[in-house]
N, C-alpha and C positions, 0 to 999 in steps of 0.2 A: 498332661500334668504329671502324668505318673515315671515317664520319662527323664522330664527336668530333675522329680525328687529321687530320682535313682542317680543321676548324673552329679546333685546340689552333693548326695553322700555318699558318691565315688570321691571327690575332689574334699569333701572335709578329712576322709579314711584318709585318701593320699597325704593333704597336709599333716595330719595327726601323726600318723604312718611314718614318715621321711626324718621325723625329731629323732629318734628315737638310736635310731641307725648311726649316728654321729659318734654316740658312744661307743656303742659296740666295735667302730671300727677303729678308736681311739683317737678322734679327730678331740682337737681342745677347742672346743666355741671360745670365743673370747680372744685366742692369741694367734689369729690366722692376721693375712694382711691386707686386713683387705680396710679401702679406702677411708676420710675424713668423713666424720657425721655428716650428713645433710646432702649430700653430693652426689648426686647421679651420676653412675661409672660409664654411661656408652659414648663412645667415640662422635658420634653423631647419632641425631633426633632418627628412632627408628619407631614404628607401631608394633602391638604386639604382633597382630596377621602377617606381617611382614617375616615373621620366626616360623610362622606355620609350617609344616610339611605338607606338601603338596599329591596328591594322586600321580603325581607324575616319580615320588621318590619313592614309590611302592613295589612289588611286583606285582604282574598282572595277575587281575579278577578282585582287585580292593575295589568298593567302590564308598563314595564319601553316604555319610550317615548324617553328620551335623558339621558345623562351623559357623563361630559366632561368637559374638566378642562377650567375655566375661564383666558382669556388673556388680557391684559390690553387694547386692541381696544374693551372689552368687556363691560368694565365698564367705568363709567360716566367720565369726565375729573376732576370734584371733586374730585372723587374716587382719581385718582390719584393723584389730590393736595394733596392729605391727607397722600398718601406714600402707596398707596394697593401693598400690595407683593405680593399676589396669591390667589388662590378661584378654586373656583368649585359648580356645578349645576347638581341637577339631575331634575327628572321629572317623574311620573308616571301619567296613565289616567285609568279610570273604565268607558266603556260603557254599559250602563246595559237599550236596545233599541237605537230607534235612538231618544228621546228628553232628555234620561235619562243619562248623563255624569258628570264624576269629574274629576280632576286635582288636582293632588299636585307637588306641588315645593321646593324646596330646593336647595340656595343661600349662599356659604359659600367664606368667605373674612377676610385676614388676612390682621393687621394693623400693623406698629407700635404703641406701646404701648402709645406714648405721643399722638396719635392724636385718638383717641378712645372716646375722650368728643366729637369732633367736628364728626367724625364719627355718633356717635346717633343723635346732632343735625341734620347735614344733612340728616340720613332716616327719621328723624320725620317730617321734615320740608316738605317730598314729600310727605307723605298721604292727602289724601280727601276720607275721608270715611264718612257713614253715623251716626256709632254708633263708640264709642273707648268703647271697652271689657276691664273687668276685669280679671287680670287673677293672681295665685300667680308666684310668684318670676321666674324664671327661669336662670339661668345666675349669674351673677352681676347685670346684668337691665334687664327689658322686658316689653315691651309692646303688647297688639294685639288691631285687628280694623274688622269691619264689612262692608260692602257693597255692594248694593243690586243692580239690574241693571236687565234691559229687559231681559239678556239671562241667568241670575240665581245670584247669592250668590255667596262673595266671602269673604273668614277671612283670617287674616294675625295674624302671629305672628314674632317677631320681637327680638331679644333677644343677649346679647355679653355675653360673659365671656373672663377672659384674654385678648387676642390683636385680637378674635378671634370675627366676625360680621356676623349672622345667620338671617336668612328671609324663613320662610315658608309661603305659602302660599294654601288652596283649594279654588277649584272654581267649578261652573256648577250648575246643576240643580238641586244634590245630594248632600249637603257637612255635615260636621260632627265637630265642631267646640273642641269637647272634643277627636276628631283622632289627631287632628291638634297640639293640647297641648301635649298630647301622644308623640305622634314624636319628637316635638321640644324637651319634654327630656328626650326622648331616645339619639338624636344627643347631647344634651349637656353632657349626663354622657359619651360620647367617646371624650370629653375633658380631655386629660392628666392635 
């Protein structure tokens, strides 16, 4: 239980987090181009699991932690103000000793199409980091963030494309902030 409720407000932080960001980076919600109310932007019918990253996109010594489809008692009550249809989480960890650990996550969430401005505002609006990273483009938007903390390091990367809202994150003692970019688009080229 106590798991779930570290995991329910890892993924509220990150959506809260991710609003926030938009501004600071001078993105204008509101006048991007992004598609017709009501309308689901993916090319073809895809699930979220199907976005996941896999153990196979890792390097060795990850091993998987969780994976499992996100349900609406899952995510923020925002989340659902904004119309979240479905998602999905995985999770991998590397313990390499006992002070030496990392974590990675992966946080996927599907929108309707119209509410995808107010989506970014809201995860940007949740971070409190120490540094906001530079990164290129990934997605339609993206943002990442840095923060440092007694039990290690932690980078987030933040990123949509289509109707579709992605949050990665590592953490621990060990992390790799150019793994973490890796990933995130790796998971975005399995965007139909």
């Amino acid at each position: 239980m106590r798991a779930v409720s570290r995991t329910l407000l890892i993924i509220t932080i990150f959506a809260v987090l991710s609003t926030g960001v938009a501004f600071f980076y001078g993105f204008q919600i509101g006048s991007t181009s992004m598609p017709i109310a009501g309308r689901l932007l993916l090319a073809k019918p895809v699930e979220p699991h199907e976005l996941a990253i896999s153990q196979s996109d890792l390097p060795p010594g990850f091993g998987l932690v969780d994976r499992s489809e996100r349900r609406r008692i899952d995510v923020s009550a925002d989340a659902r103000e904004l119309g979240w249809i479905k998602g999905y989480q995985v999770s991998f960890a590397r313990i390499g000793g006992l002070l030496n650990t990392t974590r990675i996550e992966q946080h996927i969430s599907f929108y309707p199409a119209e509410s995808m401005n107010q989506v970014l505002q809201l995860s940007m609006e949740g971070f409190s980091a120490d540094e906001q990273l530079t990164i290129s483009n990934i997605g339609d938007r993206s943002f990442a963030f840095k923060r440092d903390s007694s039990s290690g390091r932690t980078y987030w990367v933040v990123f949509q494309k289509k109707n579709i809202h992605e949050t990665f994150s590592i953490s621990g003692t060990i992390t790799d902030f150019e793994l973490l970019k890796e990933l995130a688009r790796k998971a975005e080229s399995k965007i139909p």
